[in-house]
C-alpha positions as semicolon CSV with decimal commas, in nm:
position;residue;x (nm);y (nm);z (nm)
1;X;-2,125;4,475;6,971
2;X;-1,871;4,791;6,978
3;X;-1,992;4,800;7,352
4;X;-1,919;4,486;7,457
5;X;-1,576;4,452;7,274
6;X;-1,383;4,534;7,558
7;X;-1,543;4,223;7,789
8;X;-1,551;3,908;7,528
9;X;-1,735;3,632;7,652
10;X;-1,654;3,363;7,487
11;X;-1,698;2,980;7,439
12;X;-1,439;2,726;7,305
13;X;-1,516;2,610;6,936
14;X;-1,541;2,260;7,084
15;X;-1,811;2,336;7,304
16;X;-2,135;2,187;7,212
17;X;-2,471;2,399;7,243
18;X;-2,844;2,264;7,164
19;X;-2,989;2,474;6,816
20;X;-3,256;2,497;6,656
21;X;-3,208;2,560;6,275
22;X;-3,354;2,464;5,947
23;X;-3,285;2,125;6,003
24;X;-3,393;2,065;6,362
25;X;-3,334;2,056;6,658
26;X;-3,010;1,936;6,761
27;X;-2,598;1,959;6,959
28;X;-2,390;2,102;6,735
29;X;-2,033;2,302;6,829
30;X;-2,031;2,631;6,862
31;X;-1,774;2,634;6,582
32;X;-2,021;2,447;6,353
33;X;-2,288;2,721;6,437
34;X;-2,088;3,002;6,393
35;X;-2,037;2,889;6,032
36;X;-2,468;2,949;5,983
37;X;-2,654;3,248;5,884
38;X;-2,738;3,338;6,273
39;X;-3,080;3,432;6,139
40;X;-3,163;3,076;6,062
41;X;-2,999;2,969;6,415
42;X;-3,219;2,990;6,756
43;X;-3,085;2,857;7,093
44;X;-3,308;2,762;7,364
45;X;-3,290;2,927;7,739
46;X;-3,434;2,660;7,967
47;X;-3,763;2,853;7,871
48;X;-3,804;2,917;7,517
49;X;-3,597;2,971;7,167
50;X;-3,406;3,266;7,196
51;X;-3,256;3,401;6,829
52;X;-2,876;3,395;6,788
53;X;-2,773;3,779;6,688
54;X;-2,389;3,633;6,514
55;X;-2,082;3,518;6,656
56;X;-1,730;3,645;6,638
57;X;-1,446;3,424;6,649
58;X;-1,100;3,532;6,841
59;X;-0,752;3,396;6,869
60;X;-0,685;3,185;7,198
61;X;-0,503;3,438;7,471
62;X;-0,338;3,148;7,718
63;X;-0,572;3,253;7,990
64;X;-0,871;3,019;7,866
65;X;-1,030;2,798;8,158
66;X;-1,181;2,458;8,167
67;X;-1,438;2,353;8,378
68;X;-1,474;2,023;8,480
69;X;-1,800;1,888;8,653
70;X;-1,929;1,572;8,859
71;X;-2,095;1,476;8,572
72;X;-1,738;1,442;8,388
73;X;-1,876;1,721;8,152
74;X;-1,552;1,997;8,071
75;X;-1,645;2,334;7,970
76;X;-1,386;2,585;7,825
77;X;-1,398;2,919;7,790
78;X;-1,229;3,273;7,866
79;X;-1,262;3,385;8,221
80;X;-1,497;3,686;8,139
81;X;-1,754;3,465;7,993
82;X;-2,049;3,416;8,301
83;X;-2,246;3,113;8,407
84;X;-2,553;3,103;8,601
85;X;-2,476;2,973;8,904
86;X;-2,690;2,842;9,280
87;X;-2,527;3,170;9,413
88;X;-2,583;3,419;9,104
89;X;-2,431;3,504;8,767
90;X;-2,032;3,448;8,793
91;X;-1,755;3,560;8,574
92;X;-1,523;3,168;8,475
93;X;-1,281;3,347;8,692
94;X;-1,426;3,391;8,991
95;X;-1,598;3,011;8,990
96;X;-1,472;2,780;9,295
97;X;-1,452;2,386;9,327
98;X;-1,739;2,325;9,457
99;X;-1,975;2,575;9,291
100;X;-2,292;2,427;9,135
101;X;-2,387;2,547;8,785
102;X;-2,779;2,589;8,686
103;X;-2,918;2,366;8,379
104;X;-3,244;2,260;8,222
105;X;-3,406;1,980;8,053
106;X;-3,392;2,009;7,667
107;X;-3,712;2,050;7,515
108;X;-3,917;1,802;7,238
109;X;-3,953;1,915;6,893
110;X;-4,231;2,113;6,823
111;X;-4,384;1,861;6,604
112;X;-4,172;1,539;6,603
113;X;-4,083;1,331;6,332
114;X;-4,209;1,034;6,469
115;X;-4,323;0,770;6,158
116;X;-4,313;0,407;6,063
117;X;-3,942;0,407;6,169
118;X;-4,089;0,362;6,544
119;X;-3,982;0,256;6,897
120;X;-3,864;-0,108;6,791
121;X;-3,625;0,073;6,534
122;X;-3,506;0,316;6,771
123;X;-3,433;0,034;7,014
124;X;-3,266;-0,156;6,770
125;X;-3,035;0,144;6,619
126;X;-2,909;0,150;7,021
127;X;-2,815;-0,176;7,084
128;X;-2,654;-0,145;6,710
129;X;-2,447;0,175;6,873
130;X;-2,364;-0,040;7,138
131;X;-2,265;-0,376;7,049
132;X;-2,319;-0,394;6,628
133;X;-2,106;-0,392;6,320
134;X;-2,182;-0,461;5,948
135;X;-2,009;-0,671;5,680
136;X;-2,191;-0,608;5,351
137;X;-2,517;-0,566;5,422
138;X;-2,545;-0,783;5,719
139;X;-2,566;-0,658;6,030
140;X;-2,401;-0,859;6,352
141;X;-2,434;-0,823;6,685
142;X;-2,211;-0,951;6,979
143;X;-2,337;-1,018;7,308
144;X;-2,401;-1,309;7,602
145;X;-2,516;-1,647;7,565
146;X;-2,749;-1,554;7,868
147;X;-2,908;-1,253;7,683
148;X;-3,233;-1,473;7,567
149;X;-3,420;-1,168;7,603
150;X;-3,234;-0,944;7,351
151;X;-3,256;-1,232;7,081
152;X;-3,599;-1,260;7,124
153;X;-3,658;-0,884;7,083
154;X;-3,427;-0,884;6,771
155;X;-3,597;-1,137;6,601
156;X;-3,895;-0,987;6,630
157;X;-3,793;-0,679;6,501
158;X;-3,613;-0,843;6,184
159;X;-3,926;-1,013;6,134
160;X;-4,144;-0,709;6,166
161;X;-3,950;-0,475;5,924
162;X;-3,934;-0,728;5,699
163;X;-3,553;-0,934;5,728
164;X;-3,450;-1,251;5,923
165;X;-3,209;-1,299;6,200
166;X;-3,004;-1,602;6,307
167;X;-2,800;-1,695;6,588
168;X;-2,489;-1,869;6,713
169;X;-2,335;-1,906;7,043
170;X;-1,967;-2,007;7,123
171;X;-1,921;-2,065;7,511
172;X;-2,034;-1,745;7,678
173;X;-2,012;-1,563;7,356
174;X;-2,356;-1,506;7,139
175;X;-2,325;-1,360;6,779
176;X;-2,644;-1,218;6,608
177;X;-2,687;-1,215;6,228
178;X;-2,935;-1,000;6,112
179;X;-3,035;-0,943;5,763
180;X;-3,255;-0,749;5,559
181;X;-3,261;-0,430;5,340
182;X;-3,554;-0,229;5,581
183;X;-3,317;-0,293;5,837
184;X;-2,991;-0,164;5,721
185;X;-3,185;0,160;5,634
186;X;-3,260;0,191;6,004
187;X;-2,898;0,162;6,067
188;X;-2,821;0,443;5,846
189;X;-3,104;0,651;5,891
190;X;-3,031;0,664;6,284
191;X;-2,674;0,561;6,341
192;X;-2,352;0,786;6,220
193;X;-1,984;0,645;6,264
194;X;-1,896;0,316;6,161
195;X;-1,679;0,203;6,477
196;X;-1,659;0,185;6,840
197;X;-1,456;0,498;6,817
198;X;-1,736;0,728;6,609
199;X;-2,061;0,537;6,648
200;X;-2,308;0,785;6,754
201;X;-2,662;0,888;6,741
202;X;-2,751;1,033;6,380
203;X;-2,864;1,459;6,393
204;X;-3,227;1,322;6,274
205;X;-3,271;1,146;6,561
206;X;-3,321;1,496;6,774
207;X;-3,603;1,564;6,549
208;X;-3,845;1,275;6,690
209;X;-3,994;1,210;7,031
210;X;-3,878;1,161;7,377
211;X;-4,063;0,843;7,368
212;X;-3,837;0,771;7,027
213;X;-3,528;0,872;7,174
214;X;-3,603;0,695;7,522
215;X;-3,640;0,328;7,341
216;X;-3,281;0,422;7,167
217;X;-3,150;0,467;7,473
218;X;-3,279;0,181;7,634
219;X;-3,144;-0,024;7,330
220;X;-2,818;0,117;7,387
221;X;-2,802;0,055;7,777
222;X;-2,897;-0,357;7,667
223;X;-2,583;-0,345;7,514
224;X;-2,338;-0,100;7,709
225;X;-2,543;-0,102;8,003
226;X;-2,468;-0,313;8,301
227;X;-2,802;-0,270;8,542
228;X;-2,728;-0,244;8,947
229;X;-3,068;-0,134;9,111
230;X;-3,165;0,208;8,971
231;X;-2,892;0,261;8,770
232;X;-2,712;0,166;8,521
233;X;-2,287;0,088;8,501
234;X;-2,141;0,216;8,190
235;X;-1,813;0,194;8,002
236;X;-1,651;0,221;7,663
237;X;-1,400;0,297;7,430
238;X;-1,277;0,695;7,434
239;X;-1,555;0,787;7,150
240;X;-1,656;1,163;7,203
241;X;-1,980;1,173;6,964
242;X;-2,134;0,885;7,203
243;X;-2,048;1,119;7,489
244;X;-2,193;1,413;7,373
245;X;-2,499;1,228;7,250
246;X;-2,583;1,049;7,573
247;X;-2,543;1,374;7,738
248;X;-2,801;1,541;7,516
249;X;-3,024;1,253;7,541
250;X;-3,021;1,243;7,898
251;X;-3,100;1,643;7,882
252;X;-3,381;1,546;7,676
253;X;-3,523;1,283;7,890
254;X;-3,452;1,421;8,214
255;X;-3,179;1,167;8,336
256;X;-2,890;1,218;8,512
257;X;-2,574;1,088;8,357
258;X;-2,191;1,135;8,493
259;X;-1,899;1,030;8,261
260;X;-1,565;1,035;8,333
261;X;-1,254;1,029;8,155
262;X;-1,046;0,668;8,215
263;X;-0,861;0,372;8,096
264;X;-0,794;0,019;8,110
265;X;-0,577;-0,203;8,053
266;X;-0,562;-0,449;7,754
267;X;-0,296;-0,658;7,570
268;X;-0,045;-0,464;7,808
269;X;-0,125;-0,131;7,655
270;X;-0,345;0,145;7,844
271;X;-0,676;0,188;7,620
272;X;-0,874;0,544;7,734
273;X;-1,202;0,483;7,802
274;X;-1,546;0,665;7,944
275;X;-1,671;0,483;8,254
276;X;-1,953;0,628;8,473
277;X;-2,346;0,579;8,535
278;X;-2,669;0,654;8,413
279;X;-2,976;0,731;8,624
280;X;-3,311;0,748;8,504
281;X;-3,433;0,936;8,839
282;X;-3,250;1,047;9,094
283;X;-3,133;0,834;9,414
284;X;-3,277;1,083;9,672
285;X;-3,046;0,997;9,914
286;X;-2,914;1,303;10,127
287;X;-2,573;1,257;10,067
288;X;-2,629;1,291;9,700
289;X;-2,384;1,558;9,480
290;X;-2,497;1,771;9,211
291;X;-2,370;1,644;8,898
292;X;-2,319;2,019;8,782
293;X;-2,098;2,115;9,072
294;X;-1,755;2,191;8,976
295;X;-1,453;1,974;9,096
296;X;-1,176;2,133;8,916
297;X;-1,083;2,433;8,756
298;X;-0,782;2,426;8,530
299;X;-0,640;2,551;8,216
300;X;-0,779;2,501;7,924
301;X;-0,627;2,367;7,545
302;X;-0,880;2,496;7,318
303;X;-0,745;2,711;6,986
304;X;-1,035;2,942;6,893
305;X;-1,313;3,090;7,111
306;X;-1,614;3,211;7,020
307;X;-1,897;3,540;7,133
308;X;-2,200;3,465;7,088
309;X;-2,500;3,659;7,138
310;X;-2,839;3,637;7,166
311;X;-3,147;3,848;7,209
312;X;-3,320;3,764;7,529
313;X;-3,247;3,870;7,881
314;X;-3,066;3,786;8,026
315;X;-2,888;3,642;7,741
316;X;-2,885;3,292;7,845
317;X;-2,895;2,954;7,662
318;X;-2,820;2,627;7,675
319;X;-2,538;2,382;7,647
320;X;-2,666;1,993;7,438
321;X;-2,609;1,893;7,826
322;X;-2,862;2,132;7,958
323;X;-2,617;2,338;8,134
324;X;-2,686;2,702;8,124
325;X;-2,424;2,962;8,026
């Protein structure tokens, strides 16, 4: 550590990473780690669990970068702190536009939590993220009066964990009801966040299968999702824990997500927004972009940064969206 004090590499406290500790696996800032005994804190390395040796938290200098990716992803950090790139290890400083960074795919717990609270629940905790809300304990969902499908599926699951679900349409506009104590348990077993704004994919949720976390998913995209051929339109409200959780998930599962910062227009006011697309495998076409190659280098607004080391050679681990640093 008194070797290295001269050359800080460092990570905004904003940044998300993927940990292992003695609650799971799951994202969690780097300002949330650094708060952990670092022997209880492991980070994984696109290969294995590397342990976290401490962190040491520094004043912002005014030089601080951000990184900002095809994928919509922004990375800050000081511009001594290295990433792994298609051309070698690179100092922030030296990165170009049009650099591609290296990343992994997140791995599955070791022994997932997967239990009675199965696919069916997982699937209906996503569309819940997507289109739900709750008024006492029952639990609506807004949708299309075309969506015959989806109201099939969720009264089969209310019936299945036990509640009941009814149903009302007004013009295009279909309103679920669902009810039932099993149910709302689900909800806040697997949901946090109570609004568009917060919703978000509970920290248990990383502890059970890709399988488990692929039906959420799904259940989110029937809500969020608009499907055109192999992939999937999305766009909502400016809600930050939904970003960083679809990122992770898609690390997990292998898909390739972009999001990008935007807005539209309602009741004459400019709302910000996330629009972008999820793909569950890649197009293959030739003229395809990385979704890790950098577009724009700029300064960053972060407060704090953050060292952090970590045993292995060549100290490397992994960002909750797979990116290597």
């Amino acid at each position: 550590w008194y070797l290295r004090s001269d050359i800080i590499w460092c990570l905004s406290g904003g940044t998300v990473l993927y940990a292992r500790t003695q609650k799971g696996d799951m994202p969690m800032t780097v300002k949330d780690v650094a708060r952990l005994d670092p022997a209880t804190v492991q980070l994984w390395n696109g290969e294995k669990w590397t342990q976290l040796l401490g962190t040491n938290k520094s004043a912002r200098r005014g030089d601080e970068l951000e990184i900002v990716l095809r994928s919509g992803e922004r990375i800050s950090c000081t511009p001594t702190h290295r990433f792994p790139t298609t051309a070698g290890l690179v100092d922030a400083a030296d990165l170009k536009v049009g650099d591609i960074l290296t990343s992994c795919r997140l791995p599955e717990p070791e022994t997932p939590r997967d239990c009675a609270i199965d696919v069916d629940a997982a699937w209906f905790a996503g569309l819940y993220i997507a289109e739900g809300s709750r008024s006492g304990d029952t639990i609506q969902l807004s949708g299309h009066a075309k969506e015959a499908e989806r109201w099939e599926r969720v009264q089969g699951i209310a019936a299945k964990f036990g509640g009941s679900a009814t149903m009302s349409e007004d013009g295009n506009n279909q309103a679920i009801r669902v009810y039932g104590k099993v149910l709302n348990a689900i909800i806040d077993e697997l949901v946090t966040g109570r609004t568009s704004h917060d919703k978000g994919f509970a920290s248990v949720v990383w502890r059970y299968s890709d399988r488990f976390i692929t039906a959420m998913v799904d259940g989110y995209l029937s809500g969020d999702g608009h499907a055109d051929g192999n992939r999937w339109r999305l766009g909502f409200c400016r809600n930050y824990n939904l970003e960083r959780d679809l990122r992770t998930a898609c690390a997990r599962l292998g898909y390739t997500l972009t999001l990008g910062l935007a807005s539209v227009e309602y009741d004459g006011k400019q709302v910000p927004t996330f629009r972008g697309e999820l793909r569950k495998e890649r197009s293959g076409h030739h003229s395809e972009r990385d979704r890790n190659e950098i577009i724009e280098l700029r300064k960053a607004r972060c407060r704090e940064v953050y060292d952090l080391g970590v045993t292995d050679e060549p100290h490397l681990f992994a960002l909750a969206s797979g990116v290597l640093t």
